[in-house]
MARMAR-364665 format. One record per residue: residue number from 1; x, y, z of N, C-alpha, C in turn; residue in three letters. Coordinates in nm, 3 decimals. Layout:
REM MARMAR-364665
<rec><pos>NUM</pos><n_xx>X</n_xx><n_yy>Y</n_yy><n_zz>Z</n_zz><ca_xx>X</ca_xx><ca_yy>Y</ca_yy><ca_zz>Z</ca_zz><c_xx>X</c_xx><c_yy>Y</c_yy><c_zz>Z</c_zz><code>ALA</code></rec>
...
//
This chain:
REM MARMAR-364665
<rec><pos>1</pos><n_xx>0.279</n_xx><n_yy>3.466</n_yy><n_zz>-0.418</n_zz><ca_xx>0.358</ca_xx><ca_yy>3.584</ca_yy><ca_zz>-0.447</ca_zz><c_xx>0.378</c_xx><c_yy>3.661</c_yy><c_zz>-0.317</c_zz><code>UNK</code></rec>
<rec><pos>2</pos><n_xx>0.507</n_xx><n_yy>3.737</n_yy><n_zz>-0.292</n_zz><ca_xx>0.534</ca_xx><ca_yy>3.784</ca_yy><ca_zz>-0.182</ca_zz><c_xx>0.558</c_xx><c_yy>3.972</c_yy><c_zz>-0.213</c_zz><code>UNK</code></rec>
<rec><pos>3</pos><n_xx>0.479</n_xx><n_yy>4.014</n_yy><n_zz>-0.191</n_zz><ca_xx>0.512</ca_xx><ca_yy>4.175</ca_yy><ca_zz>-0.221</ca_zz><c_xx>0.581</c_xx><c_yy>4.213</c_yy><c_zz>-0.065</c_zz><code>UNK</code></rec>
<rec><pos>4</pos><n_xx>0.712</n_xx><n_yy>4.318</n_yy><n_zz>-0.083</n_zz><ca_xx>0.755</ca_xx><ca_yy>4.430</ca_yy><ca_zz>0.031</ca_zz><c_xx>0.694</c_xx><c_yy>4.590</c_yy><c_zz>-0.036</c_zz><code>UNK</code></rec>
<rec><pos>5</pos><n_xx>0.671</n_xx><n_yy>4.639</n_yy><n_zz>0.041</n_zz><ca_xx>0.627</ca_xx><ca_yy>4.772</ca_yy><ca_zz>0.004</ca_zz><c_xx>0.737</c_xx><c_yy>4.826</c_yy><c_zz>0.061</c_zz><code>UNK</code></rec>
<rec><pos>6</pos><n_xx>0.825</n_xx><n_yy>4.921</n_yy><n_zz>0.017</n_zz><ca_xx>0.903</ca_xx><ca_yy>5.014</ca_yy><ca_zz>0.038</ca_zz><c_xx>0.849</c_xx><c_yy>5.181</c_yy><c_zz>-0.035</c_zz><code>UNK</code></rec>
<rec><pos>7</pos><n_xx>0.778</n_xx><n_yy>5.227</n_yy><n_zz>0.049</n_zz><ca_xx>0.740</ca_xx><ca_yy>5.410</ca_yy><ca_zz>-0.024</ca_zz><c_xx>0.863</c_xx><c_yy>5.484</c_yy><c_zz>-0.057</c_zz><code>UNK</code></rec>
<rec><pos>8</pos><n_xx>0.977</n_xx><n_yy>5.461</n_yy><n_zz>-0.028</n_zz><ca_xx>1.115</ca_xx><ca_yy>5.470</ca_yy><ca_zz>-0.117</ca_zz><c_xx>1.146</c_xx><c_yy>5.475</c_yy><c_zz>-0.221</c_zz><code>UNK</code></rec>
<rec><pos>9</pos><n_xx>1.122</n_xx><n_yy>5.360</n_yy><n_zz>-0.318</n_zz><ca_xx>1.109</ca_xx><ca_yy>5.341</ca_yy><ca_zz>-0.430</ca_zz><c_xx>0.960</c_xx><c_yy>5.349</c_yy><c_zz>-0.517</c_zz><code>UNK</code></rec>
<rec><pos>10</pos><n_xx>1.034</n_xx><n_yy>5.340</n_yy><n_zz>-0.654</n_zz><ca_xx>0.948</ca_xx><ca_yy>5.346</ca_yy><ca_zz>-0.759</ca_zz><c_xx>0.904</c_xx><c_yy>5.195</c_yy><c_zz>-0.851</c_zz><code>UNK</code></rec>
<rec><pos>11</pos><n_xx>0.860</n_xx><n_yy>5.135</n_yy><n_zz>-0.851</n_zz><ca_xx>0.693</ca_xx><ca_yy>5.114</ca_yy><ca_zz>-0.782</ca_zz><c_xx>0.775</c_xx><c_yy>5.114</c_yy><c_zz>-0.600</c_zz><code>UNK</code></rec>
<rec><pos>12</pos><n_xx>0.659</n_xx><n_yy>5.122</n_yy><n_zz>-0.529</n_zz><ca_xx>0.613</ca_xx><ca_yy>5.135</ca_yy><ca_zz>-0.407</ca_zz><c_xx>0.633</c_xx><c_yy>4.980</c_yy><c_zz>-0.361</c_zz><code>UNK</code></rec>
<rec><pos>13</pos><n_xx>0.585</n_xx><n_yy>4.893</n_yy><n_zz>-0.453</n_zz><ca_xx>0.560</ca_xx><ca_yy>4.739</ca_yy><ca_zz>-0.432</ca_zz><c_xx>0.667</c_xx><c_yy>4.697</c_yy><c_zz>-0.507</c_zz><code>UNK</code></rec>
<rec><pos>14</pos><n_xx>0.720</n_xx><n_yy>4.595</n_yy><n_zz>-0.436</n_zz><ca_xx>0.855</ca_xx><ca_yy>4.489</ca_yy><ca_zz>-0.474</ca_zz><c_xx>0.812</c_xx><c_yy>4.365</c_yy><c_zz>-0.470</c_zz><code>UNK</code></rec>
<rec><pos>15</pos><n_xx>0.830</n_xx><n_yy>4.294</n_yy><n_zz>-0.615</n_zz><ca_xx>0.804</ca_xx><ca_yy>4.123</ca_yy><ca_zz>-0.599</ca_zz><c_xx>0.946</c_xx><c_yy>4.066</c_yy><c_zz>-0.530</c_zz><code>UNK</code></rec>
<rec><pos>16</pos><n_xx>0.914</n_xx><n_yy>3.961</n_yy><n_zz>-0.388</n_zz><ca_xx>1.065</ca_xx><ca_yy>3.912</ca_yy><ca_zz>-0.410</ca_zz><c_xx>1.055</c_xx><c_yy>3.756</c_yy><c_zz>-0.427</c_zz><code>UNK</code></rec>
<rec><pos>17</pos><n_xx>0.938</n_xx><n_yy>3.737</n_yy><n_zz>-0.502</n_zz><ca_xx>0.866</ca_xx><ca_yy>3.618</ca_yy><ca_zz>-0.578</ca_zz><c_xx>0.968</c_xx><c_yy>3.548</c_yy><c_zz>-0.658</c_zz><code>UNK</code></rec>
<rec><pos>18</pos><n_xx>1.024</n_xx><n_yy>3.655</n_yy><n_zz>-0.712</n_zz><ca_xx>1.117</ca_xx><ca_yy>3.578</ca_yy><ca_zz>-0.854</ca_zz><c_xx>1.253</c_xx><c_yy>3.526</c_yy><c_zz>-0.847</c_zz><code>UNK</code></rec>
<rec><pos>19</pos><n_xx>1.300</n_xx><n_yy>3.555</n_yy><n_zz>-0.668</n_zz><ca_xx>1.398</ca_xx><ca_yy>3.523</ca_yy><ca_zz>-0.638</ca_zz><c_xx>1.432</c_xx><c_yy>3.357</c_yy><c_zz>-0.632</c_zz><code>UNK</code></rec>
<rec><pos>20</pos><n_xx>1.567</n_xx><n_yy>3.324</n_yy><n_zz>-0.654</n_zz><ca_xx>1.558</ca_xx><ca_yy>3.192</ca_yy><ca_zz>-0.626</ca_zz><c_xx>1.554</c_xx><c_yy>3.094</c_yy><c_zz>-0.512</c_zz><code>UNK</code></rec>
<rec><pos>21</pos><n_xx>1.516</n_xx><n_yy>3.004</n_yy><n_zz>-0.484</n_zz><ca_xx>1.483</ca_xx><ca_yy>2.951</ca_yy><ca_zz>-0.387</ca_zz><c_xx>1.392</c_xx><c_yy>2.982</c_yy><c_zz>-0.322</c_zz><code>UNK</code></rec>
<rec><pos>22</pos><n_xx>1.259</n_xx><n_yy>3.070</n_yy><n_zz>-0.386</n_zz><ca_xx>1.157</ca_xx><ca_yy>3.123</ca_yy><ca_zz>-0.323</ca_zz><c_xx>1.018</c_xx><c_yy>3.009</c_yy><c_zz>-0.343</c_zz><code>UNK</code></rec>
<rec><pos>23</pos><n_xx>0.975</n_xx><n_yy>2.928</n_yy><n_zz>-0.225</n_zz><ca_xx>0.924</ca_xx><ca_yy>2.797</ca_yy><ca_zz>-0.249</ca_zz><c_xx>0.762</c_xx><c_yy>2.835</c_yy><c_zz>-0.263</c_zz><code>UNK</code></rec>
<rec><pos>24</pos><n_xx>0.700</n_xx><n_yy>2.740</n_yy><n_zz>-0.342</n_zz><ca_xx>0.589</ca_xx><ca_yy>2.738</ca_yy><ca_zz>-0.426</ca_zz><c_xx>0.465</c_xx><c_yy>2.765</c_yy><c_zz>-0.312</c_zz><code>UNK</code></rec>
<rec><pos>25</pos><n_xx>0.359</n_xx><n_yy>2.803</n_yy><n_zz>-0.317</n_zz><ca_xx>0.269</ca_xx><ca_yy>2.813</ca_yy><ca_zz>-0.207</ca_zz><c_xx>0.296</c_xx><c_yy>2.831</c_yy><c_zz>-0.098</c_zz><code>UNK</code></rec>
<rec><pos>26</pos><n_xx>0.327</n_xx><n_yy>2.975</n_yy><n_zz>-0.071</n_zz><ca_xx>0.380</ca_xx><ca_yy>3.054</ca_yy><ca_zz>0.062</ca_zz><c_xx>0.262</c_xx><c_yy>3.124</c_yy><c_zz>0.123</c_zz><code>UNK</code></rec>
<rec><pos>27</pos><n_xx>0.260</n_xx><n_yy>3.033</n_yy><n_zz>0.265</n_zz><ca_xx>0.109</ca_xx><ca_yy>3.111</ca_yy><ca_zz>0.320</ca_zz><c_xx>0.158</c_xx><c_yy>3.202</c_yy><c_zz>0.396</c_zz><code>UNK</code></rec>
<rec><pos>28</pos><n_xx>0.248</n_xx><n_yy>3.235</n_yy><n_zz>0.468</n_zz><ca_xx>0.281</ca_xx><ca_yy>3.274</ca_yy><ca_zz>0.583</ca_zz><c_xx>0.446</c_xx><c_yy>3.378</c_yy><c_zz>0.513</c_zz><code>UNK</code></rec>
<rec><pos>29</pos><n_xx>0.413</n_xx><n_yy>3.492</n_yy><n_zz>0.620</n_zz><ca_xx>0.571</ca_xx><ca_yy>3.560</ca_yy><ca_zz>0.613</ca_zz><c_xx>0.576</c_xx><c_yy>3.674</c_yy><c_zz>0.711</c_zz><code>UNK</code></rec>
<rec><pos>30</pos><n_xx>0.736</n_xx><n_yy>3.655</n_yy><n_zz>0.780</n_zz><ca_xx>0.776</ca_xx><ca_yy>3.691</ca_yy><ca_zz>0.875</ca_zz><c_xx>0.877</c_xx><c_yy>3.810</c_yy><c_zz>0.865</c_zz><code>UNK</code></rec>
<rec><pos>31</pos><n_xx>0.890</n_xx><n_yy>3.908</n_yy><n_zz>0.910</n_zz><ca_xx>0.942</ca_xx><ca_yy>4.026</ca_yy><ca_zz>0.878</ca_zz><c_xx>1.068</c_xx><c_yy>4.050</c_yy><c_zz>0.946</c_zz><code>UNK</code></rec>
<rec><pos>32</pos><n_xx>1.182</n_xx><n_yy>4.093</n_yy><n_zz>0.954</n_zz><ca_xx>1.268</ca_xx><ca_yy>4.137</ca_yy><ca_zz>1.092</ca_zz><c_xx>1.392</c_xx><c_yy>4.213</c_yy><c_zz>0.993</c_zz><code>UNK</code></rec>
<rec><pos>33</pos><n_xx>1.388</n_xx><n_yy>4.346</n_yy><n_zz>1.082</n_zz><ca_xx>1.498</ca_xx><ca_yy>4.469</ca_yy><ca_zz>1.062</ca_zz><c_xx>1.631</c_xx><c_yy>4.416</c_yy><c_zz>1.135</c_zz><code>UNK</code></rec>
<rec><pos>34</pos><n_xx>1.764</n_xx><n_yy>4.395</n_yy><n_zz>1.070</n_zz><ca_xx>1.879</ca_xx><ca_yy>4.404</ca_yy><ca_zz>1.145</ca_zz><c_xx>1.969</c_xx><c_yy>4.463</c_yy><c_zz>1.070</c_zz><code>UNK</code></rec>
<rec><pos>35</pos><n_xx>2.002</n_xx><n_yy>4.576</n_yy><n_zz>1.144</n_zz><ca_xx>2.085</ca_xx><ca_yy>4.682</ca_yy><ca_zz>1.078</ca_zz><c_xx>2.040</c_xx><c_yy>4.719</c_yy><c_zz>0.963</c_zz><code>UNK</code></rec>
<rec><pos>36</pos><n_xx>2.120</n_xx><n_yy>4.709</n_yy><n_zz>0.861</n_zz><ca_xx>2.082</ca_xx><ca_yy>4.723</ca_yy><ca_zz>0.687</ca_zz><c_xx>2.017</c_xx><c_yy>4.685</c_yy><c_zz>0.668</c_zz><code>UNK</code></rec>
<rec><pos>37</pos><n_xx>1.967</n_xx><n_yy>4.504</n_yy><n_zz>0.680</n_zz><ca_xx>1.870</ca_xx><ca_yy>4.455</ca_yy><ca_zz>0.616</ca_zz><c_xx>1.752</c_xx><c_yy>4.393</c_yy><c_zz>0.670</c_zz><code>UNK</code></rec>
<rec><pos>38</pos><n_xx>1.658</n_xx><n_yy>4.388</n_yy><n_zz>0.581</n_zz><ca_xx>1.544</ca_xx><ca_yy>4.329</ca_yy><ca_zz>0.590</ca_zz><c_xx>1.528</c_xx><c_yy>4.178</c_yy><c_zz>0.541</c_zz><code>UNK</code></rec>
<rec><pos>39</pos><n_xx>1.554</n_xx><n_yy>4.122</n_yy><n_zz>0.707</n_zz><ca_xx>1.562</ca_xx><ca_yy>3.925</ca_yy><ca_zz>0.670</ca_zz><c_xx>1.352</c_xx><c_yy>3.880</c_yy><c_zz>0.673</c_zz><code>UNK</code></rec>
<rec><pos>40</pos><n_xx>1.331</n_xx><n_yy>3.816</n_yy><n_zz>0.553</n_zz><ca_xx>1.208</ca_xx><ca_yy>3.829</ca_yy><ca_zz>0.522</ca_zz><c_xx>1.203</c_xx><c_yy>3.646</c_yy><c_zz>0.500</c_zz><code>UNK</code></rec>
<rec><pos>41</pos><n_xx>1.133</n_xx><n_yy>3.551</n_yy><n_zz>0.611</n_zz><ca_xx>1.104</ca_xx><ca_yy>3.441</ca_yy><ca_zz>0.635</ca_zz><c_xx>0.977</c_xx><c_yy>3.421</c_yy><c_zz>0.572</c_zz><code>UNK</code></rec>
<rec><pos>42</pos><n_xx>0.959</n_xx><n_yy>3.319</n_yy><n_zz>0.460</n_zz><ca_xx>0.859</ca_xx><ca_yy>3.235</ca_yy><ca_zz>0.463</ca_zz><c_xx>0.808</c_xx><c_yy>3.130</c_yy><c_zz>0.463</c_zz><code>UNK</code></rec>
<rec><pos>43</pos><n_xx>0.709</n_xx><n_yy>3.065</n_yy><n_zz>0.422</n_zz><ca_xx>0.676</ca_xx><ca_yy>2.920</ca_yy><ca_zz>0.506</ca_zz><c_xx>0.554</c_xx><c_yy>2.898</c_yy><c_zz>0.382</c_zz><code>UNK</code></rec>
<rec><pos>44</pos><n_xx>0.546</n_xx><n_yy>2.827</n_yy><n_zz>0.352</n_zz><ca_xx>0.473</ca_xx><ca_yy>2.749</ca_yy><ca_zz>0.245</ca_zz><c_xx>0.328</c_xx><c_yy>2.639</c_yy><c_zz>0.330</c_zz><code>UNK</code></rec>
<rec><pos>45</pos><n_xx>0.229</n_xx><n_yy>2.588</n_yy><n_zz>0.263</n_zz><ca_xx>0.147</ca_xx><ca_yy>2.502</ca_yy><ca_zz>0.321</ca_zz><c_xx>0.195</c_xx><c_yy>2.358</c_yy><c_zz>0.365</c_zz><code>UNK</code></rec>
<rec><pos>46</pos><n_xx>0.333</n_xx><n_yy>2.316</n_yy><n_zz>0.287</n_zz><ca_xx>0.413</ca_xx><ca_yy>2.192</ca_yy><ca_zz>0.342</ca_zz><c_xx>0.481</c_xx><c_yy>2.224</c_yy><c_zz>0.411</c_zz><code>UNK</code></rec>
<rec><pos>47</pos><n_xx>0.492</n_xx><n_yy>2.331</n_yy><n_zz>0.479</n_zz><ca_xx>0.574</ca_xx><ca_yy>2.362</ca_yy><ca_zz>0.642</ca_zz><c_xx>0.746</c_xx><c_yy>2.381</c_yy><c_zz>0.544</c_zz><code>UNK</code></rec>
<rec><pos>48</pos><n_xx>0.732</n_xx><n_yy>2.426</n_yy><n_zz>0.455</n_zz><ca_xx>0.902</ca_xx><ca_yy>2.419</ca_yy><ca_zz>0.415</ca_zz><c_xx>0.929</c_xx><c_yy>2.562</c_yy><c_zz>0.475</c_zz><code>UNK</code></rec>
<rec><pos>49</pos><n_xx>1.015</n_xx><n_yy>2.627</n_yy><n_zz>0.519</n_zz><ca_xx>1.048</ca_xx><ca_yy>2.733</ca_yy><ca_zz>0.529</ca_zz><c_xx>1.227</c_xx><c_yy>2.793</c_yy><c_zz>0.502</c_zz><code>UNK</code></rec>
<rec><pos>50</pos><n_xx>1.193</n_xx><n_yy>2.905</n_yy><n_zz>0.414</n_zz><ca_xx>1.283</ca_xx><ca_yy>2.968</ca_yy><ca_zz>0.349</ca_zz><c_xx>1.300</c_xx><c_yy>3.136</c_yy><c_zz>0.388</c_zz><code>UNK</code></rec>
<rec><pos>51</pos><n_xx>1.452</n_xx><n_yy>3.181</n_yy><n_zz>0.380</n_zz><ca_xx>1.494</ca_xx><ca_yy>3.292</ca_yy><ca_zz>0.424</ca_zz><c_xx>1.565</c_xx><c_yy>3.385</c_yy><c_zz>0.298</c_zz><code>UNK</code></rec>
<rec><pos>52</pos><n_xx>1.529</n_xx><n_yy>3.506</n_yy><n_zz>0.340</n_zz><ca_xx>1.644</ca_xx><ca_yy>3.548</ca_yy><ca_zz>0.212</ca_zz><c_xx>1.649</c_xx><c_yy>3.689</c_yy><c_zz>0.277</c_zz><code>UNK</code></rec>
<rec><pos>53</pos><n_xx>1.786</n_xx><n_yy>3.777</n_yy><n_zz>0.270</n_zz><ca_xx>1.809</ca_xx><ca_yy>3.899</ca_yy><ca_zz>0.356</ca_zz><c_xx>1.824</c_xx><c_yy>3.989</c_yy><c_zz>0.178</c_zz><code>UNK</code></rec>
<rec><pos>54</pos><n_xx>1.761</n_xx><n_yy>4.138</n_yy><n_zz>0.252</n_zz><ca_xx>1.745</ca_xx><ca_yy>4.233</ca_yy><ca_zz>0.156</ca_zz><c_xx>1.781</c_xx><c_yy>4.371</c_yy><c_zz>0.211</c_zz><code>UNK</code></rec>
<rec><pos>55</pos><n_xx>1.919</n_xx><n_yy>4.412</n_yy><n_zz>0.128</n_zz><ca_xx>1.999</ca_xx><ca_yy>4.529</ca_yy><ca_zz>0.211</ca_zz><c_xx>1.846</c_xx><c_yy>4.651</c_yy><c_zz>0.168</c_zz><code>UNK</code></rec>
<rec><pos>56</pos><n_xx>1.845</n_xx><n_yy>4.708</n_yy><n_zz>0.278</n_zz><ca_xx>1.778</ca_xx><ca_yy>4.832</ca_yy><ca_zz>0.227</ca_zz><c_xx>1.815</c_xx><c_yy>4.964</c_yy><c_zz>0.293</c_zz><code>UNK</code></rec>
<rec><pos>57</pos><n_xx>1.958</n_xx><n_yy>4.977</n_yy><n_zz>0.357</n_zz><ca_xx>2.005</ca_xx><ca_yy>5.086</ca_yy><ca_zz>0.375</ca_zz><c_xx>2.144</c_xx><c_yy>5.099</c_yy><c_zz>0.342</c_zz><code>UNK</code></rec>
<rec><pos>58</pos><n_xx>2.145</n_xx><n_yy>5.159</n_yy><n_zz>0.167</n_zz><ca_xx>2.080</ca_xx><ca_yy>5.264</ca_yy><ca_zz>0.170</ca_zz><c_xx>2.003</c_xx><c_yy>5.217</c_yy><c_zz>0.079</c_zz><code>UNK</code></rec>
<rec><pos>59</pos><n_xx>1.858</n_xx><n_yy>5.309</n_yy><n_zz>0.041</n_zz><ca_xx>1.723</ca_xx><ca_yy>5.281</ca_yy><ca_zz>-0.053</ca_zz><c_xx>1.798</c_xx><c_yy>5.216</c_yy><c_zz>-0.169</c_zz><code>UNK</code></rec>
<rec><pos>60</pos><n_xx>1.745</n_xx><n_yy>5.086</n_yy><n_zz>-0.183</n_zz><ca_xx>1.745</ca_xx><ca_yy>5.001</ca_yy><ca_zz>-0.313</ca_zz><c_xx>1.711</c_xx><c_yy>5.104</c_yy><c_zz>-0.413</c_zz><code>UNK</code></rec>
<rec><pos>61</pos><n_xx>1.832</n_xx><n_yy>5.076</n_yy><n_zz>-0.532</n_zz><ca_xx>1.818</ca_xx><ca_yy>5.170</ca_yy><ca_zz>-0.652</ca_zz><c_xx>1.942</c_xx><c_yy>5.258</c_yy><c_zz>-0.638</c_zz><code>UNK</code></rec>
<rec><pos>62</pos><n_xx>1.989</n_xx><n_yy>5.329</n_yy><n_zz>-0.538</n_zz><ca_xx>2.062</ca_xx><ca_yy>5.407</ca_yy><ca_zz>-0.499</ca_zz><c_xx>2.200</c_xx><c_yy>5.405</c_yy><c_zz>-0.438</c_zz><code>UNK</code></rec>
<rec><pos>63</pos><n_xx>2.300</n_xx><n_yy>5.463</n_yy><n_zz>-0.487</n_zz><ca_xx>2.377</ca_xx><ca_yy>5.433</ca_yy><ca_zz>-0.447</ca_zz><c_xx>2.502</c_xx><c_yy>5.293</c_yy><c_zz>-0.517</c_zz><code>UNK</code></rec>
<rec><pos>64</pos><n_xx>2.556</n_xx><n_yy>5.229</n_yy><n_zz>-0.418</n_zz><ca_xx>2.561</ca_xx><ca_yy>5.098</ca_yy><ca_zz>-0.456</ca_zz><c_xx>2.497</c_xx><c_yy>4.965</c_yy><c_zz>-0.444</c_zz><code>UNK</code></rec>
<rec><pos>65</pos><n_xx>2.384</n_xx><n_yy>5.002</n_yy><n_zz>-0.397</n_zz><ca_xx>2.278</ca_xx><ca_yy>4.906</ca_yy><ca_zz>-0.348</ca_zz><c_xx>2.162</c_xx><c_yy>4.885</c_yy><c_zz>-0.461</c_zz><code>UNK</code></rec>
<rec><pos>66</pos><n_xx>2.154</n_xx><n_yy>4.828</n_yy><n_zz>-0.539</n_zz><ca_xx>2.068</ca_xx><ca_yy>4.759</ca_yy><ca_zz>-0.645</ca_zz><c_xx>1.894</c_xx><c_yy>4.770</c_yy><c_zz>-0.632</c_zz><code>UNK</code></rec>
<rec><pos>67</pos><n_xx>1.868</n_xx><n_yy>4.783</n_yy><n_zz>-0.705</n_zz><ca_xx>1.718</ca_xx><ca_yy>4.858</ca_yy><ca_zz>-0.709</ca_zz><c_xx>1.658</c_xx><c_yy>4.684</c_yy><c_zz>-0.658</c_zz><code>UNK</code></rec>
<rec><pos>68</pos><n_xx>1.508</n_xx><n_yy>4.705</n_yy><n_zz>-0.625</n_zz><ca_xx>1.447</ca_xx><ca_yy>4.566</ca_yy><ca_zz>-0.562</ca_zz><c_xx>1.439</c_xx><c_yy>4.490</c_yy><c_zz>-0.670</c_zz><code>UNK</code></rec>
<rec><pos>69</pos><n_xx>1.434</n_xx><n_yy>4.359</n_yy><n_zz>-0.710</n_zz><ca_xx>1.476</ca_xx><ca_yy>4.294</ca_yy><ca_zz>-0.577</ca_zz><c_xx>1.594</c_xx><c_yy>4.228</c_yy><c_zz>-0.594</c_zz><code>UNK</code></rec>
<rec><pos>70</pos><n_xx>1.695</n_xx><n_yy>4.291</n_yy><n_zz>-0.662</n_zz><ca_xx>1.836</ca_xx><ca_yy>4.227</ca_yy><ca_zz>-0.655</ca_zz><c_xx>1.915</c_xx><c_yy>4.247</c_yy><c_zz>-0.547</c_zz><code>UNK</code></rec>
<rec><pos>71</pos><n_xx>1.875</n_xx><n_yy>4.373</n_yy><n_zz>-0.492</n_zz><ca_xx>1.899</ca_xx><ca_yy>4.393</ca_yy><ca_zz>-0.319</ca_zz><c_xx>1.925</c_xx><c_yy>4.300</c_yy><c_zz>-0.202</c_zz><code>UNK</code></rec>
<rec><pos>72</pos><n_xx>1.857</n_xx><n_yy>4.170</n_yy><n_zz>-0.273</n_zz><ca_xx>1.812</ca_xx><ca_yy>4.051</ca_yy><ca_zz>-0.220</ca_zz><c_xx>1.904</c_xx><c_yy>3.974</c_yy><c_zz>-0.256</c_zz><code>UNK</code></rec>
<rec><pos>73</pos><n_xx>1.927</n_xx><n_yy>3.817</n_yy><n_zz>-0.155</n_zz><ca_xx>2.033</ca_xx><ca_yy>3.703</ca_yy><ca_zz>-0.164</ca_zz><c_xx>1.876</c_xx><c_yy>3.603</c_yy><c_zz>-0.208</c_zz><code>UNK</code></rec>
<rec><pos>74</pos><n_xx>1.948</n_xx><n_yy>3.487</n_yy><n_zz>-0.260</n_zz><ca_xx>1.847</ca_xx><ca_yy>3.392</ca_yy><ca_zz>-0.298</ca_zz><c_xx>1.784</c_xx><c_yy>3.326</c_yy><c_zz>-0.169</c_zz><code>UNK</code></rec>
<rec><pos>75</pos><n_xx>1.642</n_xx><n_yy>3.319</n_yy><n_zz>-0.191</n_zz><ca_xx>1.628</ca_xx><ca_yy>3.215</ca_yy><ca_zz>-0.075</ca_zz><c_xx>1.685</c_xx><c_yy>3.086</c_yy><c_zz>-0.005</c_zz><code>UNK</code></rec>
<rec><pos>76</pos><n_xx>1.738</n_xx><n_yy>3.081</n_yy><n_zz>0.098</n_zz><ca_xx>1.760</ca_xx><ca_yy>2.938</ca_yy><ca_zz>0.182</ca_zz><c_xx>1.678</c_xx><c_yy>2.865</c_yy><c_zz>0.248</c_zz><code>UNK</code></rec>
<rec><pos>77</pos><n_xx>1.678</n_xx><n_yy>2.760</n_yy><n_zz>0.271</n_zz><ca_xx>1.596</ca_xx><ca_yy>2.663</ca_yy><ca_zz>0.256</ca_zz><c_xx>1.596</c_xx><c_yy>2.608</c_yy><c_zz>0.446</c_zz><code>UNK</code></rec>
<rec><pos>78</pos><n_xx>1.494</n_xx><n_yy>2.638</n_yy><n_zz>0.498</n_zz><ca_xx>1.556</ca_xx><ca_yy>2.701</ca_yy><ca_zz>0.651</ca_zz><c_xx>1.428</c_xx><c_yy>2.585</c_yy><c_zz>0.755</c_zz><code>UNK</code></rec>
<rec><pos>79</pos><n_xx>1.375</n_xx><n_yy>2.492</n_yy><n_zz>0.615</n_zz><ca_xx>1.321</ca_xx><ca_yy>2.381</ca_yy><ca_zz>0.680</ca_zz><c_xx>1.339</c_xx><c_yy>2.300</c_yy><c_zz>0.801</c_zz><code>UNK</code></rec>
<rec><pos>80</pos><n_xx>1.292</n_xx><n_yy>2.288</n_yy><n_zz>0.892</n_zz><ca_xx>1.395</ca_xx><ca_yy>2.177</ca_yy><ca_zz>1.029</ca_zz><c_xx>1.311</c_xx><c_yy>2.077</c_yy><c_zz>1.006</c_zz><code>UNK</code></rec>
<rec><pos>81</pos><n_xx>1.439</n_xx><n_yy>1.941</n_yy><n_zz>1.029</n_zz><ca_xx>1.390</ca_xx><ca_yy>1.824</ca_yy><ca_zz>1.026</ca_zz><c_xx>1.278</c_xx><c_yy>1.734</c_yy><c_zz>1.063</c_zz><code>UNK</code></rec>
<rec><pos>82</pos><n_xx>1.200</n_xx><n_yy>1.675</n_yy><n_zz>1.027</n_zz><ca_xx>1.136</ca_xx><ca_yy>1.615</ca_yy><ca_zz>1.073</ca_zz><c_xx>1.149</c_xx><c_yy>1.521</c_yy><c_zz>1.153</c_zz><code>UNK</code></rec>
<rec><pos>83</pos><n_xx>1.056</n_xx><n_yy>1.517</n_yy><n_zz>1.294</n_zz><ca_xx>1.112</ca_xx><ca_yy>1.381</ca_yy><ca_zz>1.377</ca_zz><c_xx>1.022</c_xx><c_yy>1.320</c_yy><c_zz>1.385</c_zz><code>UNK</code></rec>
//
């Protein structure tokens, strides 16, 4: 399970677990701000790694921007090949 904490919203804690393409046994996750959104990388124990960007300006919920975690695009699948 992958929680974002945003003190913005109501809960505080956001699953973005339930999104799709969000791959099974995620040890690892990588954070990065660009502009609006929050692109949130993770990586599983079989080295798969998946991406998914989450507008959060302006505060999810508000506005025209969708409360967490629909804020969010489905995960992509951001694995590199094996050689």
């Amino acid at each position: 399970m992958t929680l974002i904490r945003d003190p913005r919203t109501t809960p505080p804690w956001n699953n973005i677990s339930t999104l799709t393409g969000y791959p099974s046994g995620v040890t690892d996750v990588s954070l990065a701000v660009m502009g609006n959104d929050l692109h949130v990388t993770v990586r599983n124990a079989a080295g798969n790694v998946a991406q998914t960007s989450c507008t959060v300006a302006p505060t999810p919920g508000t506005g025209s921007n969708p409360a967490w975690p629909a804020n969010c695009t489905a995960f992509v699948n951001h694995t590199p090949p094996n050689n």
